[in-house]
C-alpha positions as CSV (number, residue, x, y, z in Angstrom):
1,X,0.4,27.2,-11.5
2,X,-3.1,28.4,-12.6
3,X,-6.1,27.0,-11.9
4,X,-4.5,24.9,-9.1
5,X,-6.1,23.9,-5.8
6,X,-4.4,22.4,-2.6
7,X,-6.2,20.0,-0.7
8,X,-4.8,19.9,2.7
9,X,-6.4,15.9,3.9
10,X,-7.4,12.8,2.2
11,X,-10.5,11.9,4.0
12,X,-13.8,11.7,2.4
13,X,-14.5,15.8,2.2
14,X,-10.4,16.3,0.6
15,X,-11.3,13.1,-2.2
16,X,-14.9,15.0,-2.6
17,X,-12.9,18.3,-3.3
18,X,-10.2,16.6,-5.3
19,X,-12.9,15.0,-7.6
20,X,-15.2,18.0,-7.9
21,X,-12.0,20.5,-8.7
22,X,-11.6,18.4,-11.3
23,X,-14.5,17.9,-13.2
24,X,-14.7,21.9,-13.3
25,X,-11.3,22.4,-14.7
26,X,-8.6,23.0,-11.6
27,X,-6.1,20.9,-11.2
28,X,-6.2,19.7,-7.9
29,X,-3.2,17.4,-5.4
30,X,-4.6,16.5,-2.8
31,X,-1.8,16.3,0.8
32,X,-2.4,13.3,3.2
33,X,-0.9,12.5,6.3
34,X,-1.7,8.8,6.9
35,X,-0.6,6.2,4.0
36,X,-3.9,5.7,2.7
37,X,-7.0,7.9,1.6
38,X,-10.3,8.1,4.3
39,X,-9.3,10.1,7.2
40,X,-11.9,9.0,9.4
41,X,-13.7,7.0,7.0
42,X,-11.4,4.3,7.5
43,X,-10.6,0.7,8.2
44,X,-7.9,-1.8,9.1
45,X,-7.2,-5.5,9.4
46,X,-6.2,-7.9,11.7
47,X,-5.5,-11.3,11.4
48,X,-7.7,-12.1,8.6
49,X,-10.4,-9.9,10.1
50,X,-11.3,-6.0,8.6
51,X,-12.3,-3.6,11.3
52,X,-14.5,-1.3,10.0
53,X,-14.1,2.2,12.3
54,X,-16.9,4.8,10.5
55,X,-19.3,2.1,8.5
56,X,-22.6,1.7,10.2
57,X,-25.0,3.0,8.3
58,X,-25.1,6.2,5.3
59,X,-27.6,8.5,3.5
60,X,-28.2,8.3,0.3
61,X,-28.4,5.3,-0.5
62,X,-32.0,5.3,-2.6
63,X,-31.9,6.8,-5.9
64,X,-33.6,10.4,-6.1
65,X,-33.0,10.8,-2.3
66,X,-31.0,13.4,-0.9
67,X,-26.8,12.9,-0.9
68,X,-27.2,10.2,-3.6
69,X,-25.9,12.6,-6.3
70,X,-22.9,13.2,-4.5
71,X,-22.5,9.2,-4.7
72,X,-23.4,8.6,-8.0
73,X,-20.8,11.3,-9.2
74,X,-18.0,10.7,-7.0
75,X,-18.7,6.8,-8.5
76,X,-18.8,5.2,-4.7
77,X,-22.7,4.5,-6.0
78,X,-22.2,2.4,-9.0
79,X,-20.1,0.0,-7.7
80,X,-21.9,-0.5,-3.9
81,X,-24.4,-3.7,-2.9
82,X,-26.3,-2.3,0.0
83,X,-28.2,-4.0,3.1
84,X,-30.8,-2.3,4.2
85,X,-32.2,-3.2,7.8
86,X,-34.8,-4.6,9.0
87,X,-34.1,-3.4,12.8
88,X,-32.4,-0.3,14.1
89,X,-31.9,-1.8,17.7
90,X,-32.5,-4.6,19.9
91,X,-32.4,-4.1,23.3
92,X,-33.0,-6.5,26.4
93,X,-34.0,-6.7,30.0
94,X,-32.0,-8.5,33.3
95,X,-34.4,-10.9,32.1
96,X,-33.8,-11.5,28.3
97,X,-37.0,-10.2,26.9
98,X,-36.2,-8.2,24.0
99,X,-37.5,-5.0,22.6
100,X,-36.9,-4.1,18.8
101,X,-36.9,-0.8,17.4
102,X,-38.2,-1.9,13.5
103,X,-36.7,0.2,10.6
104,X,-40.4,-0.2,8.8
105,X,-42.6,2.7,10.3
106,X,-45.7,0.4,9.5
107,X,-44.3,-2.8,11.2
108,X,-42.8,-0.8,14.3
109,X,-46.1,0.6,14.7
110,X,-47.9,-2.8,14.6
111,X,-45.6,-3.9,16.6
112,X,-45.8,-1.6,19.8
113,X,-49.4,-1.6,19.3
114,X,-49.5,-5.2,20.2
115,X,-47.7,-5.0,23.3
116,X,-49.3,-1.7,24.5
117,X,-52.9,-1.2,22.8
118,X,-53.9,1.0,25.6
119,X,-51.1,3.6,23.9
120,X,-52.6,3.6,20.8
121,X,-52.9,7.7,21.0
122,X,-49.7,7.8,21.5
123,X,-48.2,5.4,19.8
124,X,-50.1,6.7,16.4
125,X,-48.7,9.8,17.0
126,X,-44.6,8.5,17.3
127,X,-44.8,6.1,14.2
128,X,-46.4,9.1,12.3
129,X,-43.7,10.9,13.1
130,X,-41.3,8.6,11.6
131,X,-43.4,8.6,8.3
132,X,-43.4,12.4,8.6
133,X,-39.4,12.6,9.0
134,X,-39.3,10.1,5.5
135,X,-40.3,13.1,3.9
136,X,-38.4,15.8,5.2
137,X,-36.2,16.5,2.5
138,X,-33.6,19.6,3.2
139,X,-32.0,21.0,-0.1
140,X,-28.0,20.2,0.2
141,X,-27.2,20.6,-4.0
142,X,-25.9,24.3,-2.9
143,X,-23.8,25.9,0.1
144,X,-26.3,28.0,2.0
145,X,-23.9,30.8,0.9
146,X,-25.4,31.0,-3.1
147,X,-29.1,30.2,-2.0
148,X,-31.1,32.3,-4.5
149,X,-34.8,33.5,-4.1
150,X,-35.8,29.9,-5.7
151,X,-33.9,27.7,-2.7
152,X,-35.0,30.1,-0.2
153,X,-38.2,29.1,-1.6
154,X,-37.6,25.7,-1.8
155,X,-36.4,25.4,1.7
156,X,-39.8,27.7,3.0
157,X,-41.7,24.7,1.2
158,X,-40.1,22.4,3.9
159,X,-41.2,24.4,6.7
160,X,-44.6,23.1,7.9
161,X,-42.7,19.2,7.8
162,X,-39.7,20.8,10.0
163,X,-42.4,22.6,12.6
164,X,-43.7,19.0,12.7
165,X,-40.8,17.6,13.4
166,X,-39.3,20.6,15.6
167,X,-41.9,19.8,18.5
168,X,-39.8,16.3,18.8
169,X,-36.3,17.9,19.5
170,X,-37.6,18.9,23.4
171,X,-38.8,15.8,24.0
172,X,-36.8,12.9,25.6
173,X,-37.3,9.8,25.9
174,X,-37.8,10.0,29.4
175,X,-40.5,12.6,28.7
176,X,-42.3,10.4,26.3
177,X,-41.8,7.4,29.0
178,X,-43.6,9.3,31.1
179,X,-46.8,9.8,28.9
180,X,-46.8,5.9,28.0
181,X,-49.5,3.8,30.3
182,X,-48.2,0.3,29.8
183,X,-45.7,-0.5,32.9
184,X,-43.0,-2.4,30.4
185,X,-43.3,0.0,27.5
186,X,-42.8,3.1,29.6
187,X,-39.7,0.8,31.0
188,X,-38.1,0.2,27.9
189,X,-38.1,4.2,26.6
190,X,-37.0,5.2,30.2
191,X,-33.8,2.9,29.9
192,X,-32.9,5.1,26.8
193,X,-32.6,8.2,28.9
194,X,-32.2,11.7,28.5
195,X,-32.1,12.3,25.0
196,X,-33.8,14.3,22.3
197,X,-36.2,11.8,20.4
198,X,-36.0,13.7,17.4
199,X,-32.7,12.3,16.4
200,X,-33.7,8.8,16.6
201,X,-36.8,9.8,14.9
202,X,-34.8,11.1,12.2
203,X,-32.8,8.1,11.7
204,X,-35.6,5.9,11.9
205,X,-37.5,7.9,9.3
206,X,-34.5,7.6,6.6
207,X,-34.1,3.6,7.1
208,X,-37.4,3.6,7.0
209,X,-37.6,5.3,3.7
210,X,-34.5,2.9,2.9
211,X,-33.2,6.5,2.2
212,X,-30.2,5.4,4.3
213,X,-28.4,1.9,4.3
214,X,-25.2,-0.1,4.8
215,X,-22.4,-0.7,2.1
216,X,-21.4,-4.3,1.6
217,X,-17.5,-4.1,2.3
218,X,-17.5,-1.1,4.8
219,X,-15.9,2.3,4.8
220,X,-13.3,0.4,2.4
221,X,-16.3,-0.2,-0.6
222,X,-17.1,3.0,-0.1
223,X,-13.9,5.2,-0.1
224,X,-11.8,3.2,-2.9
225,X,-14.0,3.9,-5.9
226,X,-13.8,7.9,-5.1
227,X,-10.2,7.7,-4.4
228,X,-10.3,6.0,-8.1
229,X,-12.7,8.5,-9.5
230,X,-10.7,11.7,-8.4
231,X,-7.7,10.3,-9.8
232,X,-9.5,9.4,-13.0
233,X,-10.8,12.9,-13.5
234,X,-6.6,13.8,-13.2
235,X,-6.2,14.9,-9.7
236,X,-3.3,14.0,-7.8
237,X,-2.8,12.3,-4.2
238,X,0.0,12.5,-1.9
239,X,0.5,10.0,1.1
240,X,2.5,9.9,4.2
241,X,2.6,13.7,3.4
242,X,1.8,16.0,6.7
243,X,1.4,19.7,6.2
244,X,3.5,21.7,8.8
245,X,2.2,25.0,7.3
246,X,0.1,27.2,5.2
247,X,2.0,29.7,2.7
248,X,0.4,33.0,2.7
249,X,1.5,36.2,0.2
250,X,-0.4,39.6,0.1
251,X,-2.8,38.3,2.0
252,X,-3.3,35.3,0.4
253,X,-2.8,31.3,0.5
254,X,-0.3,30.6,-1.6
255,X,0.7,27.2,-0.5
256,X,2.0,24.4,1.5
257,X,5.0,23.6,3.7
258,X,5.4,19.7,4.0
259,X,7.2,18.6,7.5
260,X,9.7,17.5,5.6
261,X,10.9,21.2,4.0
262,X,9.4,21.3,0.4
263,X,7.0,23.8,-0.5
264,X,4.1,23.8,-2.9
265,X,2.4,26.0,-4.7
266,X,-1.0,26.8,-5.6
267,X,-3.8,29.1,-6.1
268,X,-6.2,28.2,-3.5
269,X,-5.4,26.2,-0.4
270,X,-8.8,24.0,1.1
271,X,-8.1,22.5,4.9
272,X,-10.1,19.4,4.6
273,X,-8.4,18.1,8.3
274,X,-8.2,19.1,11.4
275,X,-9.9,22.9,12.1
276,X,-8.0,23.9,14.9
277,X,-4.4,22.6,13.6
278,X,-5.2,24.3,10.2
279,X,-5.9,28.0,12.2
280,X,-3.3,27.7,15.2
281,X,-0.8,25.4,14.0
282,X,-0.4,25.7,9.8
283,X,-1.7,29.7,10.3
284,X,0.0,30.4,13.5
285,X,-3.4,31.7,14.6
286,X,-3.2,34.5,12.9
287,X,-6.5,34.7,10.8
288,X,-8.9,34.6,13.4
289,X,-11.6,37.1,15.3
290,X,-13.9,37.0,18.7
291,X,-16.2,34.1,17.1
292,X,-13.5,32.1,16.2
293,X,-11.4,32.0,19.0
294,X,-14.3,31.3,21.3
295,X,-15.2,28.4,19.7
296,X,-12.0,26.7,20.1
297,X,-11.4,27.8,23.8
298,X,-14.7,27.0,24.8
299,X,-15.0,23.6,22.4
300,X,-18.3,21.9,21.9
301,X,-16.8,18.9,20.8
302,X,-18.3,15.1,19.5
303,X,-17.6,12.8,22.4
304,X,-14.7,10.5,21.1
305,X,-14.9,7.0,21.4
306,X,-13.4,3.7,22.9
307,X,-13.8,1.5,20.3
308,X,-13.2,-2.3,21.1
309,X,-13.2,-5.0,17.6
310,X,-13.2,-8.4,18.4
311,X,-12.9,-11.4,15.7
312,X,-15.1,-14.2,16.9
313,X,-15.0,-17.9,15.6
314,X,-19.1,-17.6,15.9
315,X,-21.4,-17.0,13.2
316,X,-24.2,-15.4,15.2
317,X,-26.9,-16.8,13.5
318,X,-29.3,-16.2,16.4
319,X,-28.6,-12.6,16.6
320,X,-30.7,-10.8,14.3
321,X,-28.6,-7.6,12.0
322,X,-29.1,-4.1,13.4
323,X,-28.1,-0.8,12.5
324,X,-28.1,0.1,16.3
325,X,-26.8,-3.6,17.6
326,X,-28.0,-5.5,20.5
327,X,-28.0,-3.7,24.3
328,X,-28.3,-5.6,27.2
329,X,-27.8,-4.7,31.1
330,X,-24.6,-6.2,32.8
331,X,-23.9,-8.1,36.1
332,X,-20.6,-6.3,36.5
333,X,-20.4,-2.9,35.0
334,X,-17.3,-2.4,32.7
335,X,-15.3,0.7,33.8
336,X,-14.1,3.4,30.9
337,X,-12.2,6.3,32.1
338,X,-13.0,5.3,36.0
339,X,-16.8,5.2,35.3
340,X,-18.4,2.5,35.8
341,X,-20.9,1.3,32.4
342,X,-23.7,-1.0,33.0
343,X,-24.3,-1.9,29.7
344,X,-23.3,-3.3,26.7
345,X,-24.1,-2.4,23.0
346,X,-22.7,-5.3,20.5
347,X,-23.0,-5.2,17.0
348,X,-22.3,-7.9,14.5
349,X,-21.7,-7.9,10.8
350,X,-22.9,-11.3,9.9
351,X,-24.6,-9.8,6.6
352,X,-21.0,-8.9,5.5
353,X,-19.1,-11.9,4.7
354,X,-16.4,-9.3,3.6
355,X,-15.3,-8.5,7.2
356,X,-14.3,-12.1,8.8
357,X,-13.2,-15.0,7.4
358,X,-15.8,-17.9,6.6
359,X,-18.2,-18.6,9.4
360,X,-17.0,-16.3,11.6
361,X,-17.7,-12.7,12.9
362,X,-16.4,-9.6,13.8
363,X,-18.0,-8.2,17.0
364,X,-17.5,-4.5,17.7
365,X,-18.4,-2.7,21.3
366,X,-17.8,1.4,21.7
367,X,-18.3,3.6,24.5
368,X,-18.5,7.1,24.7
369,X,-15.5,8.8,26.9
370,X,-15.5,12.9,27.6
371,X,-12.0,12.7,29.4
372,X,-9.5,13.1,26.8
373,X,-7.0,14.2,30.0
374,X,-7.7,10.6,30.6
375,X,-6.4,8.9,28.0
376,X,-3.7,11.8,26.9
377,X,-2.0,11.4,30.8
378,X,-1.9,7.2,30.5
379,X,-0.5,7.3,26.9
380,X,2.6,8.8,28.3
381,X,3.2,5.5,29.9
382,X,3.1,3.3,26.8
383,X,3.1,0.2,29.1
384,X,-0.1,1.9,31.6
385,X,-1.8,2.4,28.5
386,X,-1.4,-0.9,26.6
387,X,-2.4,-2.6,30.4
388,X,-5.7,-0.5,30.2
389,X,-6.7,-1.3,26.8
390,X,-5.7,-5.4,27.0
391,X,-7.9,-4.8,30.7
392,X,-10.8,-3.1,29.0
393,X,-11.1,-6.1,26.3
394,X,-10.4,-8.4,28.8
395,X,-14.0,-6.7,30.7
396,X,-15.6,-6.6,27.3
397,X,-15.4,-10.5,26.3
398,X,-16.1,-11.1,30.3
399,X,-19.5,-8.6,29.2
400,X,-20.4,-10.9,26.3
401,X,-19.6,-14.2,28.0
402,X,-22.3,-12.9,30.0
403,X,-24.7,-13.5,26.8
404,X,-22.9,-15.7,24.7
405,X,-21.6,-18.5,26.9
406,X,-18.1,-19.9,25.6
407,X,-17.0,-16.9,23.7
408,X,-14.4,-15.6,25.8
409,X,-12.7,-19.0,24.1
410,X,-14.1,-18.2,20.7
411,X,-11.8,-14.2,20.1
412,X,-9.1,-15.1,18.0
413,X,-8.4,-11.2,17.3
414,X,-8.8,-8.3,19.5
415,X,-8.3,-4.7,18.9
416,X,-8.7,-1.7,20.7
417,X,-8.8,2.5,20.1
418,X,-8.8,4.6,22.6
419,X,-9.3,9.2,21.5
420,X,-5.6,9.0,21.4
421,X,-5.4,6.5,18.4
422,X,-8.0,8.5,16.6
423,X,-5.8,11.8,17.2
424,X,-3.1,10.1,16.2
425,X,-4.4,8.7,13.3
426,X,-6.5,10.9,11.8
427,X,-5.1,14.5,13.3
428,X,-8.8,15.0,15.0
429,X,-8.2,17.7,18.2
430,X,-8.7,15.5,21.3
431,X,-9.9,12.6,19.4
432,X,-13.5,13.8,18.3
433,X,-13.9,11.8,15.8
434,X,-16.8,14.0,14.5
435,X,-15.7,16.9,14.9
436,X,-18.0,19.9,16.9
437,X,-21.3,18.7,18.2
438,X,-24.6,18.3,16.2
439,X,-26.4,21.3,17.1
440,X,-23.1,23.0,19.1
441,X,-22.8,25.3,16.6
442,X,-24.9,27.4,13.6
443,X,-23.4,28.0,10.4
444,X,-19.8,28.0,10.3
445,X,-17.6,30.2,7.9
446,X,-15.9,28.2,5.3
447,X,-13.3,31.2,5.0
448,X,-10.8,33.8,7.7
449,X,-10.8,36.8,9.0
450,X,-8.1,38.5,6.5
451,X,-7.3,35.7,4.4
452,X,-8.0,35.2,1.0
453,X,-8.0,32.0,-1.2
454,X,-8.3,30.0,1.9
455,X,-11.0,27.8,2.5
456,X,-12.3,25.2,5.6
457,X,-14.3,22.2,4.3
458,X,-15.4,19.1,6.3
459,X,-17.0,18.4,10.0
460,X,-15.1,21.6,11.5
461,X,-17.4,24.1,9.1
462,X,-20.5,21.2,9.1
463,X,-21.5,20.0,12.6
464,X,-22.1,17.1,13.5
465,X,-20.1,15.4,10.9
466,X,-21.1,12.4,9.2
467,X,-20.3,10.6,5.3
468,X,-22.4,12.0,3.1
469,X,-22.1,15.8,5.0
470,X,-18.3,15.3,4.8
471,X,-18.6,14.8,0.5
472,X,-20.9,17.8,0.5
473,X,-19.1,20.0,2.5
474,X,-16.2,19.0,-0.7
475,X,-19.1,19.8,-2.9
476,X,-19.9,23.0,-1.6
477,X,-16.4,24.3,-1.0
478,X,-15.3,23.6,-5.1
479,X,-19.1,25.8,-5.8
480,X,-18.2,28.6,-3.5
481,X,-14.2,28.3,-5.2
482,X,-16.3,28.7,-8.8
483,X,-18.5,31.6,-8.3
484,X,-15.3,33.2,-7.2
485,X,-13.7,32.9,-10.4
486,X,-16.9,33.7,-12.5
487,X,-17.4,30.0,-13.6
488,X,-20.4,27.7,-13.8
489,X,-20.2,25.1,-11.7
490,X,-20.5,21.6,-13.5
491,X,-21.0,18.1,-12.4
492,X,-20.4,14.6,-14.2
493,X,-21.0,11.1,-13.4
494,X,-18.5,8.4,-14.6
């Protein structure tokens, strides 16, 4: 078949791939495990209720920005309604006072200059950087592969922004705590510990830019026009189709083997799933060197996630919408994993009437769990396991009750994923849900040691994961595919 391109996963970097193959001329089928396109971008329902697991917030949602090309030509732009914030997070005391991190730079800084004036320095010098970060605008139209003199150019343009900026990544908030004078201030940015400010600093500066925002309808809004777009353009998409291996002649993919025996053929193959079943499993391992191999044996991986949805017959009109949701300290920790959490992060979607039925909410709760032996040793008792997760909601509404008196009587749904649901699910190795760790890892090779026509797209070649880096990475993988066959890369937009 010439011209053809395999697309080993259906998620939002294999429907990126599918619809950019197509628009320059390859035919392009596109191999999915699950029975429905997203991969991680994904959602389910329950009981009249849609639980959204990957929509929070995107980039690119501001025309002209950064990642809103992609959008606008995979048509997931077009047909969106997005909310944009007016908080990132809201977070309490023991004592229900409650601090608010404001998406506007100007507001956040009034804000925290009325309730510390005597930080005024320092203050002016944190909300600046959040108007700095607005403009910091990293090329992403090419793979850093075909960067010509002009993007190198482009990029060096960006460089006295990013030294800005850089100072921010070695400072935590516990460091900037520390250089605060007022008692409940220097409280508040010591409760959110050890980490880097320059990550919330980059978030704040994109919602404040309204650069990034949330799609009315979820993950669902957002993936079904693309899956529509790519099979406009003529590509093709197979469900409940696992790959069980990776045909290779002379040196070169050649194809697929699907679990179930049948073979398919194609030009170039592109592993939009999971990296290390695509190298060890599908390639036997095989196709690797030094680099390669220590990355997988010594993984820096995402932290996966327990993630706990709950449909509530409340409208939480008193709680106001944040991208970050609403954190509060607990009387009784809630255990994960056999450690002990002391607080609680809720978020509600009551600006998405899409999500619950009339007048009522869905709540969603998540907690970060390393252990994956954890979780892999219980889900061999299927009854130990389904104990844990009915006990672990059961301490969640306890939590909220906490806050919201009479709720416990108010969850008419409840629904539960643990790392092994998202492994099983999705395919992701030991449930990280995104993939290697921001920052883990520098540029990783798209392409093997010894193999041709073979290519790696998606969160296991772009750290740190995301939406819109999991449609560029597509993008970028169909532009490297190009220049290998001498062709100019093209884009349309429906």
């Amino acid at each position: 078949m010439a011209n053809s391109i395999i697309i080993i996963g259906g998620g939002l970097t294999g429907l990126a791939a599918g619809c950019y193959g197509q628009m320059n001329g390859y035919q392009t089928s596109i191999f999915e495990m699950a029975d429905k396109a997203g991969g991680v971008c994904t959602a389910w329902q329950r009981s009249g209720y849609t639980i959204d697991g990957a929509m929070n917030w995107i980039e690119g949602t501001l025309p002209g920005t950064r990642f809103n090309n992609f959008w606008q030509e995979l048509g997931a732009a077009p047909a969106w309604k997005i909310y944009h914030y007016e908080r990132n997070m809201i977070t309490e005391d023991r004592d229900g006072k409650a601090f608010t991190l404001y998406c506007d730079a100007d507001r956040f800084e009034r804000y925290l200059l009325e309730l510390a004036p005597e930080d005024h320095d320092t203050i002016k010098e944190f909300t600046q950087a959040i108007r700095t970060s607005s403009g910091y605008v990293v090329p992403v139209d090419k793979p850093v592969e075909l960067w010509d003199d002009a993007d190198r150019v482009k990029m060096a343009r960006t460089e006295p922004i990013r030294q800005q900026l850089q100072k921010w990544s070695a400072v935590t908030f516990l460091d900037f705590a520390q250089r605060l004078k007022n008692p409940d201030l220097r409280t508040v940015f010591s409760h959110f510990g050890p980490f880097p400010m320059a990550r919330t600093i980059e978030l704040l500066g994109l919602l404040n830019s309204k650069s990034a925002g949330y799609v009315t309808g979820g993950t669902l809004a957002l993936v079904r026009p693309i899956e529509k777009r790519c099979l406009e353009l003529g590509g093709k998409i197979n469900f409940n189709s696992r790959v069980a291996k990776i045909l290779v002649e002379n040196g070169k993919a050649a194809g697929i083997r699907l679990a179930d025996g049948t073979e398919h053929r194609a030009d170039y193959v592109i592993s939009a799933g999971d990296g290390r079943t695509a190298i060890f499993e599908m390639l036997g391992g095989k196709y690797i060197n030094e680099t390669i191999k220590n990355m997988y044996d010594r993984p820096h991986l995402s932290a996966p996630i327990v993630y706990i949805a709950l449909g509530v017959n409340r409208a939480f009109d008193d709680v106001p919408p944040s991208s970050g949701g609403l954190n509060y300290p607990l009387v009784k920790p809630i255990v994960i994993a056999g450690k002990p959490r002391n607080n609680i992060n809720m978020r509600t979607y009551n600006f998405d009437a899409t999500l619950a039925p009339k007048g009522k909410n869905m709540v969603v709760v998540q907690y970060q769990t390393m252990d994956y032996n954890y979780w892999q040793a219980l889900k061999q008792d299927a009854a130990c396991y389904r104990e844990e997760k009915d006990r672990i909601a059961d301490d969640v509404i306890t939590g909220l009750e906490q806050r919201f008196p009479g709720i416990s009587e108010q969850v008419e749904m409840r629904d539960v994923a643990t790392p092994m649901t998202w492994e099983h699910y999705t395919g992701n190795w030991q449930g990280a849900y995104a993939g290697w760790m921001s920052g883990g890892f520098g540029n990783i090779s798209k392409t093997l040691p010894g193999l041709d026509n073979f290519y790696m797209a998606g969160q296991w070649v772009n750290p740190g994961g995301g939406m819109p880096a999991a449609v560029m990475s597509g993008n970028h993988t169909i532009q490297l595919i190009c220049r290998k066959d001498n062709r100019p890369f093209v884009t349309a937009k429906p």
